[in-house]
GUZAKOL-947915 format. One record per atom (N, C-alpha, C, O): x, y, z. Coordinates in steps of 0.02 Angstrom, whole numbers, plus 50000, padded with zeros to 5 digits. Example, Ala and Ser with C-alpha at 12.3 -4.5 7.8 and 13.67 -1.06 7.14 Angstrom:
<sites>
506604971650390
506154977550390
506604983550390
507124983450423
506424988850354
506844994750357
506455000250394
506705005750402
</sites>
This chain:
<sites>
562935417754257
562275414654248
561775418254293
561955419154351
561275419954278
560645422754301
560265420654325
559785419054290
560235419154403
559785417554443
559045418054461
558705422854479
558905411754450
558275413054437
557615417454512
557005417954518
558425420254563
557885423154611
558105432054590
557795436454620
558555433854545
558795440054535
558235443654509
557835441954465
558295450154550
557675453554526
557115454654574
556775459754575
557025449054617
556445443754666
556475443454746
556005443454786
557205443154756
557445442754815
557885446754840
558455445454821
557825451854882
558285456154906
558125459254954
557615457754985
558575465154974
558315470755022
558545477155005
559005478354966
558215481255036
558245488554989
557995495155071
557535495755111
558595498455056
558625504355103
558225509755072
558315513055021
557645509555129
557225515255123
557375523255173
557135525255226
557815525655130
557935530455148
557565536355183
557895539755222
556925537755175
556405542855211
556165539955254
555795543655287
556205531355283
556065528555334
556795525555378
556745523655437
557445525555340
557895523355389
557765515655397
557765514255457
557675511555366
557525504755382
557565501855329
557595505355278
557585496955325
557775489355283
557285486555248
556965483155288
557025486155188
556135482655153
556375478755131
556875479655095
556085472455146
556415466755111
556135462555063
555585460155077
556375461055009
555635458854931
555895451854923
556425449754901
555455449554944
555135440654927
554725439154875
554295434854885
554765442954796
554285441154772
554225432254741
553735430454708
554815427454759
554765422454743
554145418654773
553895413554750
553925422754835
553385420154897
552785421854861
552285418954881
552715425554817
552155428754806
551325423054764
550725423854753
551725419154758
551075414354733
550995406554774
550685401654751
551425407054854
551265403254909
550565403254922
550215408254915
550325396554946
549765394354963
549525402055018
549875405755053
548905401955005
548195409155047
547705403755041
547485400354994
547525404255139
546965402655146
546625408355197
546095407455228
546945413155200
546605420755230
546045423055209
545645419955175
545995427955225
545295433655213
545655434655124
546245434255109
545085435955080
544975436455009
544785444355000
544925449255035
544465443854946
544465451354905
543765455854947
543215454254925
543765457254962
543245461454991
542825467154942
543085472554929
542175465454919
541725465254851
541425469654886
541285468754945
541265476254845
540985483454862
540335480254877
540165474454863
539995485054907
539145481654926
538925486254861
539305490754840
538335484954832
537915492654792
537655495154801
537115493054823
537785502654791
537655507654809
537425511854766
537455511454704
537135517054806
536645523154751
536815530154756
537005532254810
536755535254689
536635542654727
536535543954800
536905547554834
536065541154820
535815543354884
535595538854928
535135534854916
535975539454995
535765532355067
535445538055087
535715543555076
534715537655126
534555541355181
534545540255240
534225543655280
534935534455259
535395532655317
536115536255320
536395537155374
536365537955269
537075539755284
537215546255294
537145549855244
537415549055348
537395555055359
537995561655346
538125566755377
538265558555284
538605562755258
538375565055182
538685567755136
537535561955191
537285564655092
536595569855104
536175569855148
536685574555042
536445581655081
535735580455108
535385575455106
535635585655129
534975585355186
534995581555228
534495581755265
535415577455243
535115571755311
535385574555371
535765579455369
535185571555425
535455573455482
536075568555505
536175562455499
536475574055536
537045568655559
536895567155632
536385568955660
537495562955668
537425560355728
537125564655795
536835562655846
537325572255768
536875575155854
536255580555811
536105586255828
536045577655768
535375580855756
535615586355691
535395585455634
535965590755702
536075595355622
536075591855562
536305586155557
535775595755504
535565593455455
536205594855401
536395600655409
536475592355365
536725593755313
536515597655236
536225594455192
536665603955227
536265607155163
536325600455102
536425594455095
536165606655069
536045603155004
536575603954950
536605605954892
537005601154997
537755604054953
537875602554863
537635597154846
538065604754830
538085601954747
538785599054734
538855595354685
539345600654776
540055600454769
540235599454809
539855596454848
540965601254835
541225600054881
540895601054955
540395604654950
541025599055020
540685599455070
541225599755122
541705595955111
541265603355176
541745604355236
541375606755302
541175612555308
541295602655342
541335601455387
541635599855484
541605593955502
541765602555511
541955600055581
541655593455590
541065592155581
542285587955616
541945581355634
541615581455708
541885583555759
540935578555702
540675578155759
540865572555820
540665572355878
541295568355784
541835565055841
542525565455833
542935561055819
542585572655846
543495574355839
543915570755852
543695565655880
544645570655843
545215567555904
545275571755909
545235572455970
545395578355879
545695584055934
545125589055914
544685588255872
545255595555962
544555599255956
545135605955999
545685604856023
544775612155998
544815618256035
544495617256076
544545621056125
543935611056078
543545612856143
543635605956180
543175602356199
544415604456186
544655598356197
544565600256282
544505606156300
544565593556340
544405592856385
545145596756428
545715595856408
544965601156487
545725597456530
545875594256530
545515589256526
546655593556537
546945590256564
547505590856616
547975594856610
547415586156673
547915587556736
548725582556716
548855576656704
548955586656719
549775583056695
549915576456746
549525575156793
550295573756737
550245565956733
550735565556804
550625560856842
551125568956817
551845571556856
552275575856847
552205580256804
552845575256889
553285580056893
553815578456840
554095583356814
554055570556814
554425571956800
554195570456703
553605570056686
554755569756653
554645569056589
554455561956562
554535561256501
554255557456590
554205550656563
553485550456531
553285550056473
553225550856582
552595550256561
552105556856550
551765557656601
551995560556511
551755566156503
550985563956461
550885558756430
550455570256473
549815569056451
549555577156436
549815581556471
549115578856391
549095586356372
548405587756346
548065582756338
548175592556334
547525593756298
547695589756227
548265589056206
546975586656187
547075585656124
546835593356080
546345594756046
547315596356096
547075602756035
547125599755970
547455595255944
546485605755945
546705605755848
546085607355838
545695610155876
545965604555755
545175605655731
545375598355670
545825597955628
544845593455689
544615589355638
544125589955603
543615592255627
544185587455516
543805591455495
543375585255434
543795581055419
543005584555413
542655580255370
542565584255297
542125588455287
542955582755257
542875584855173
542385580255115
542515575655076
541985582755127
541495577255070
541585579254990
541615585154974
541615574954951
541885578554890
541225580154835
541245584354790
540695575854850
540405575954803
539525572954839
539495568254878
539035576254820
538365575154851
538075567654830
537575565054857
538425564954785
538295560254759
538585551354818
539185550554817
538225546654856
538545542654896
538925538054865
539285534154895
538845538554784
539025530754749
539715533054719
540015528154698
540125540054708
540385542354684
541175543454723
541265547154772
541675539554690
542385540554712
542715547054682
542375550654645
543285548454695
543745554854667
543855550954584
543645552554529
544265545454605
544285542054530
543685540554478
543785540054417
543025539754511
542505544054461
542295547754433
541985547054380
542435553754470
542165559254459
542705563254407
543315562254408
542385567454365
542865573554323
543225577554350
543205581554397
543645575354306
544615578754334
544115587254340
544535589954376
543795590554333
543785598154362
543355596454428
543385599854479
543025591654421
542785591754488
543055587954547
542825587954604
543585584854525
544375581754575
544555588754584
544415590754641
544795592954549
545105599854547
544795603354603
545085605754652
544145603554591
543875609254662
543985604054762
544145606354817
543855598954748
544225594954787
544705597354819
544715598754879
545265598154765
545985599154784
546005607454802
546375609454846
545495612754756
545665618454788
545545619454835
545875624054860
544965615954885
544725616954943
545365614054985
545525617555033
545705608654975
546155605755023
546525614755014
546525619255056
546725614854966
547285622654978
547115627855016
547485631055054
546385628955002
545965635055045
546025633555119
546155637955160
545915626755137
545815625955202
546715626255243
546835627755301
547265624055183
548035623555220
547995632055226
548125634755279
547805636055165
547985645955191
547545646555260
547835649155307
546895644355271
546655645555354
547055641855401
547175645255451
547195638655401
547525634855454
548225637055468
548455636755525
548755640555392
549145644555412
549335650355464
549735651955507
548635653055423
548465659455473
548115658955552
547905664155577
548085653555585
547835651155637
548555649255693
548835643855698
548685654855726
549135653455776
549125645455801
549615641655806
548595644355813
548575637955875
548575629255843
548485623855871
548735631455759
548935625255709
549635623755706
549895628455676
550055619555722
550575617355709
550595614655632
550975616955589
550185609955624
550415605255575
549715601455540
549235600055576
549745600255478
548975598155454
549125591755415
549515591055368
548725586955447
548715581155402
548255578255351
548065572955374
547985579355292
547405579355252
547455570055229
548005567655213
546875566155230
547065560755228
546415556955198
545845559355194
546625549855176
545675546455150
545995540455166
546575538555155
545505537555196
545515530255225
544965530455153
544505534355145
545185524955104
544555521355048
544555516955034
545025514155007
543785513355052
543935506755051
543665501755123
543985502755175
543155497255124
543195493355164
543785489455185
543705486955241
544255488255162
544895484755140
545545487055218
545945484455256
545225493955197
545655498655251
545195501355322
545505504455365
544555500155330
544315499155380
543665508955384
543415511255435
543615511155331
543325515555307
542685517455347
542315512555342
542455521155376
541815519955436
541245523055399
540715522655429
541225525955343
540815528255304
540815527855237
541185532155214
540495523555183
540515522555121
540575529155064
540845529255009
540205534355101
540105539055052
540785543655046
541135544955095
540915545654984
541805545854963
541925554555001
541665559954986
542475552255061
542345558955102
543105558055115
543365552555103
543575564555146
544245563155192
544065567155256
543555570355270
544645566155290
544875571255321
545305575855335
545665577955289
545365578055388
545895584255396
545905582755492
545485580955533
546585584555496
546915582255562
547265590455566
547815590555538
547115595855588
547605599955585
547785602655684
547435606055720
548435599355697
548375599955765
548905604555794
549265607555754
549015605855889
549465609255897
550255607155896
550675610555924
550385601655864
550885596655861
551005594555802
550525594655763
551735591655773
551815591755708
551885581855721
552145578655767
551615580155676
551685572355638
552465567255643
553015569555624
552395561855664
553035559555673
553345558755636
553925560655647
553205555155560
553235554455489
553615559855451
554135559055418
553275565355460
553455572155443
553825573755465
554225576255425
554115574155551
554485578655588
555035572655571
555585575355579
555145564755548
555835561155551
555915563455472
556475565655461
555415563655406
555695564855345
556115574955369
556675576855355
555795577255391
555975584455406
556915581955426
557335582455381
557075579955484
557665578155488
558065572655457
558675572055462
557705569355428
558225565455370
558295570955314
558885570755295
557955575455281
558025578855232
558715583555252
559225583655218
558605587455315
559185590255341
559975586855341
560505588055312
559745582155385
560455577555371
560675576055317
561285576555311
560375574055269
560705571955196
560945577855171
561525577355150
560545586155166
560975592955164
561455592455186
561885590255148
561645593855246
562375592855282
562695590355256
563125593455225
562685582755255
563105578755221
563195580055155
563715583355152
563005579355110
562935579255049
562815585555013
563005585654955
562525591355039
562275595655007
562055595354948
562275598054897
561385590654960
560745589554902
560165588754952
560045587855012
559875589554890
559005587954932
558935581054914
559125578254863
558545578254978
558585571354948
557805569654907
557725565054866
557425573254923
556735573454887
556925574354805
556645570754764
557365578954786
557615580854741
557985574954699
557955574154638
558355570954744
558815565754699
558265558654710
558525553154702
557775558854722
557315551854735
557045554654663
557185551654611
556705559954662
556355561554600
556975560754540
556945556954492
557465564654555
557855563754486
558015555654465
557935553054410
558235552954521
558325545654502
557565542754474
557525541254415
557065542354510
556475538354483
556195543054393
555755540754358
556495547954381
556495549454317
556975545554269
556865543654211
557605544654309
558105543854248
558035535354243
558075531854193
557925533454305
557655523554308
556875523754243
556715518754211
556625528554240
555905526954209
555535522354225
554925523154217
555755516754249
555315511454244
554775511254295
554265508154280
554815513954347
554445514854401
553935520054394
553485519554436
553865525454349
553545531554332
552875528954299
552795525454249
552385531854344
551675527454323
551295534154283
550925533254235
551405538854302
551035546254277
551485553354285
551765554854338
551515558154215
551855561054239
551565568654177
551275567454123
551725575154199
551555579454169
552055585154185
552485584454228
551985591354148
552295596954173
552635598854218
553225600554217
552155598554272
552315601254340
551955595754395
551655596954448
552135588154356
551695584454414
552195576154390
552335574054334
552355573354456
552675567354446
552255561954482
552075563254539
552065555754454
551915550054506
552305542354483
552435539954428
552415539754570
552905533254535
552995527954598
553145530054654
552925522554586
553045515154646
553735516754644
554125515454598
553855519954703
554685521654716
555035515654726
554695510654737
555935514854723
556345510954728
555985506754789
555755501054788
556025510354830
556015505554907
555415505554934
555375506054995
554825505054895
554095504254925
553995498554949
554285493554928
553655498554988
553455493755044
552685490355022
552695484855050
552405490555006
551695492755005
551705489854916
552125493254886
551395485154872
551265484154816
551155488054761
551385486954705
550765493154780
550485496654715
550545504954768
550105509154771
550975505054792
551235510754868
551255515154802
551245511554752
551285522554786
551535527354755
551445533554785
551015535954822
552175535954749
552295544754780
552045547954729
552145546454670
551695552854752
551585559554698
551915566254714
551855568454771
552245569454670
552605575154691
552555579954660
552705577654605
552425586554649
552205593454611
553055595254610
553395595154661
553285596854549
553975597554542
554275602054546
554865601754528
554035607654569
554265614554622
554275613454672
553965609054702
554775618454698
554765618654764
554265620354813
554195626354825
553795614754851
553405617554889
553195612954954
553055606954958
553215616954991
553235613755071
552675611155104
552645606655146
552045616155069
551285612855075
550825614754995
551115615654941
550245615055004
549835615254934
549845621354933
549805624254879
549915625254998
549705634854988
550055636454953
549885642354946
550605635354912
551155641054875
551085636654804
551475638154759
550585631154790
550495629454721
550005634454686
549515637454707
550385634054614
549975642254567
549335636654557
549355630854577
548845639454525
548355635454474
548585631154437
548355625554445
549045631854392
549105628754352
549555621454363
549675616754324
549725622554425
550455616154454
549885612454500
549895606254503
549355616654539
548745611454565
548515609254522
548605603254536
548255609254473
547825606854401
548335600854370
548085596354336
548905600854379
549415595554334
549505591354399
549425585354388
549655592954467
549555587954520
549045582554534
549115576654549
548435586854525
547735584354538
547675577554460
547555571454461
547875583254391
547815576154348
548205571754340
548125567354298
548845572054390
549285562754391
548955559454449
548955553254447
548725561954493
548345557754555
547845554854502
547825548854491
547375560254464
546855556954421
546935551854387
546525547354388
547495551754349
547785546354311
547985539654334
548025534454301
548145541254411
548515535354449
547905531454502
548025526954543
547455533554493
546945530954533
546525527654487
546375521854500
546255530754426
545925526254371
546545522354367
546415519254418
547085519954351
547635514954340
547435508854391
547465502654387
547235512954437
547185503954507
546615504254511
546455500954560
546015507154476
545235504354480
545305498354416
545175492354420
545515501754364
545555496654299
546295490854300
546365486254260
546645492154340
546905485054363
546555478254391
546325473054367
546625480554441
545905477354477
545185475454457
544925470154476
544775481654404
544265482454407
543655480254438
543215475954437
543965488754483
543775488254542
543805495454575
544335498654570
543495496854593
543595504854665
544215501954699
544145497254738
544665503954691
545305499954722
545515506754792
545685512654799
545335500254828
545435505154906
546255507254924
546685504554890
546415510954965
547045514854972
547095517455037
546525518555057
547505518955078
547585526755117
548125531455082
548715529855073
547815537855061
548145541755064
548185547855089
547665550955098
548805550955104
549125554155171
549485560355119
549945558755081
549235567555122
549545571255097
550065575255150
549975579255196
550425573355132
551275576155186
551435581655162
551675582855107
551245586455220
551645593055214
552095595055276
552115592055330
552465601055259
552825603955307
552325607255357
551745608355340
552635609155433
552235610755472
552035617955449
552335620455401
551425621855489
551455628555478
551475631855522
551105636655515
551805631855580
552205634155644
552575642155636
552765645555683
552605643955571
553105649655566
553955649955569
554345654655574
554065641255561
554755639155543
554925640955455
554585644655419
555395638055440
555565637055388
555845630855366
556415629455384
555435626155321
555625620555298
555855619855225
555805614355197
556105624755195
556315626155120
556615619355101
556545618455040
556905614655128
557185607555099
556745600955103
556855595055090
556035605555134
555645600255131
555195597855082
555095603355055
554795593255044
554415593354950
553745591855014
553755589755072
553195594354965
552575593154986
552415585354949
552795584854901
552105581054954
552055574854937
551215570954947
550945571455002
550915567854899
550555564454913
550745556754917
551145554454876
550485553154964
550635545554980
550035541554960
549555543654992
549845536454919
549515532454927
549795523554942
550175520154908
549505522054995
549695516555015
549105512055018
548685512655062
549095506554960
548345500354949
548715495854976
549315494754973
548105492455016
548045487355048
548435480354998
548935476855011
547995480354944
548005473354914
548665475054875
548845480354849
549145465954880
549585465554848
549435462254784
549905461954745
548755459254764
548505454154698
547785454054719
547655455054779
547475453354690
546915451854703
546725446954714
546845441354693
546225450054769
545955442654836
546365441954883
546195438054928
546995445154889
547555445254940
547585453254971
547745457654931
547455454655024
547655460255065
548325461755097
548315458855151
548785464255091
549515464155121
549435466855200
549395472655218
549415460355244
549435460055317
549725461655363
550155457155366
549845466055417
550475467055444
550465461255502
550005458655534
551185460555501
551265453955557
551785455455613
551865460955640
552175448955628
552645449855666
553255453255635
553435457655674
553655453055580
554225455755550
554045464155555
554495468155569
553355466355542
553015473055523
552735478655584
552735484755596
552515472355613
552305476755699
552595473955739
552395476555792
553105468555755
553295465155803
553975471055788
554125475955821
554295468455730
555145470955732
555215477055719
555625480655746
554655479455656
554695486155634
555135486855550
555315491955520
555195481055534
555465478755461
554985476855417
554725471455430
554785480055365
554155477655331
554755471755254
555285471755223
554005467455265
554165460655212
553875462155149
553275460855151
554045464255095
553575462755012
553555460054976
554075459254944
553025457054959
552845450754935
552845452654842
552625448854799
553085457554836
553185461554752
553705467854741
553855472454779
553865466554695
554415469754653
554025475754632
553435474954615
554335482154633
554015489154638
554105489854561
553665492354526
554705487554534
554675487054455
554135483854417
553975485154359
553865479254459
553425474254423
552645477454413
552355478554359
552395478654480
551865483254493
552135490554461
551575493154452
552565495154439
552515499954405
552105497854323
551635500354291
552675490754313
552345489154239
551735486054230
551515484854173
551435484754279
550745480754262
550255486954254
549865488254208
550435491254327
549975498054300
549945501954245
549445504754224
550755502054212
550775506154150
550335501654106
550105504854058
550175496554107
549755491554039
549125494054034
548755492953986
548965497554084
548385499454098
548025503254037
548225509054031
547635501753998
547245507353932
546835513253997
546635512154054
546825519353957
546585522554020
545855523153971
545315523353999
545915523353904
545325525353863
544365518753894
543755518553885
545015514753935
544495509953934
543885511653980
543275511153971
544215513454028
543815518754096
543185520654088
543105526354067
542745517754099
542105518154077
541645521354150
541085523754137
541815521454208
541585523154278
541365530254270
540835531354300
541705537054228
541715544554223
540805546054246
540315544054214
540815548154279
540105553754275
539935560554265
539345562354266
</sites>
């Protein structure tokens, strides 16, 4: 007999994190008297307060051109910088250590327009977007004093966003990412053991399961993996082998760029809504190692688990380090697939 919590209640080993996610979706329609949906303000082409739309001046006086497209930038309040401060070491011995913040942070604006998301805008003009992210991973290659680059978009008031107008960044520092450097050695270890890639058997499995596969093309996969944490969480993966975006041809960036495209109109017209997210493009370091078992990966991780509900971290999440989900990754794959994409009326 078939329980009416099967399906609902369990726990599930997340393998690229080493930890335990545990799915309560029986909880999922418990009494909320929390914080609610957080309603875009309206907005225009152009704030001449906001100092990331062309011509204006930003925070220490330089003006911004009159950009038509993409826009790149140095942030004028770095975390890390080349022209990072001394620093006097902390002591003699290893406990407590303190260092320059090297690197270069960097501000990517995608579009001159302030009212305008990636999921708005035309898949060729997502495309130059994405070629610039590539242009900027080949400089940063060639830059001795880069370890490791983190390209990323806080979107969304939801996620705490400090500027409305649709912009990311870039983190490229002398140090590689914790995230990265533990998937880097779980990927290894599962070699050893097993001699497979495990990037390799997540993708093959979330193909042969189907049900989880929200967008998919040629040379481009996206999907609410087995053990997502996160509601509407999805991996995107370019299905060659590649360690960062620099060794994608044209034509495998162009099929990457249109399942992100696909999977982002999917959670505006869920919602309908600019449906806010962080996402975190994970690559291998560029140190002059070799990470050949490592997949280049995009992450998007949204806030909201339903709408009017934000998924909160608490004590189980920041206290223990065990995240709780309040939804079934099967369930949220299929609500997104319902999605008509013809309906998408936002395009400019």
């Amino acid at each position: 007999m078939k329980s009416e919590f099967e399906g609902k209640w369990e726990k599930r080993w997340h393998p690229l994190r080493e930890e335990w996610v545990v799915y309560s979706a029986h909880r999922n329609s418990r009494p909320w008297q929390g914080a609610g949906l957080i309603k875009p303000k309206e907005s225009h082409p152009y704030d001449p307060f906001c100092y990331l739309c062309p011509g204006n001046a930003r925070i220490h006086g330089s003006a911004n051109p009159d950009y038509k497209d993409v826009f790149i930038f140095e942030n004028d309040h770095p975390v890390v910088s080349m022209q990072a401060p001394q620093v006097k070491p902390a002591g003699v011995d290893d406990l407590y250590k303190k260092e320059m913040a090297l690197g270069i942070a960097k501000v990517v604006c995608y579009d001159p327009r302030h009212n305008v998301t990636l999921s708005q805008m035309k898949l060729n003009q997502v495309e130059k977007v994405f070629a610039a992210f590539q242009k900027e991973m080949v400089a940063f290659e060639k830059n001795p004093a880069i370890k490791s680059v983190l390209i990323f978009e806080n979107k969304g008031e939801a996620v705490g966003v400090s500027n409305p107008h649709p912009h990311c960044q870039i983190y490229a520092t002398d140090f590689s990412f914790k995230l990265v450097e533990q998937q880097i050695r779980i990927v290894n270890e599962y070699k050893r053991k097993r001699l497979k890639n495990i990037f390799e058997e997540i993708i093959n499995k979330e193909k042969k399961d189907g049900v989880r596969v929200i967008a998919e093309n040629e040379n481009a996969i996206a999907f609410i993996p087995f053990f997502a944490r996160y509601a509407y969480e999805v991996m995107i993966f370019s299905k060659g082998n590649h360690q960062t975006l620099i060794t994608l041809s044209g034509v495998e960036l162009h099929d990457l760029t249109a399942v992100f495209h696909e999977v982002v109109r999917r959670m505006d017209l869920n919602f309908q809504m600019d449906f806010p997210y962080v996402m975190s493009i994970m690559q291998a370091p560029v140190d002059g190692e070799s990470y050949s078992d490592f997949r280049m990966h995009l992450w998007l991780q949204p806030p909201y688990r339903q709408p009017g509900l934000i998924k909160y971290l608490a004590g189980p999440e920041i206290g223990a380090g065990n995240f709780m989900a309040d939804t079934m990754p099967e369930d949220m794959a299929t609500e997104l697939l319902k999605v008509n994409l013809s309906n998408y009326a936002l395009e400019r």
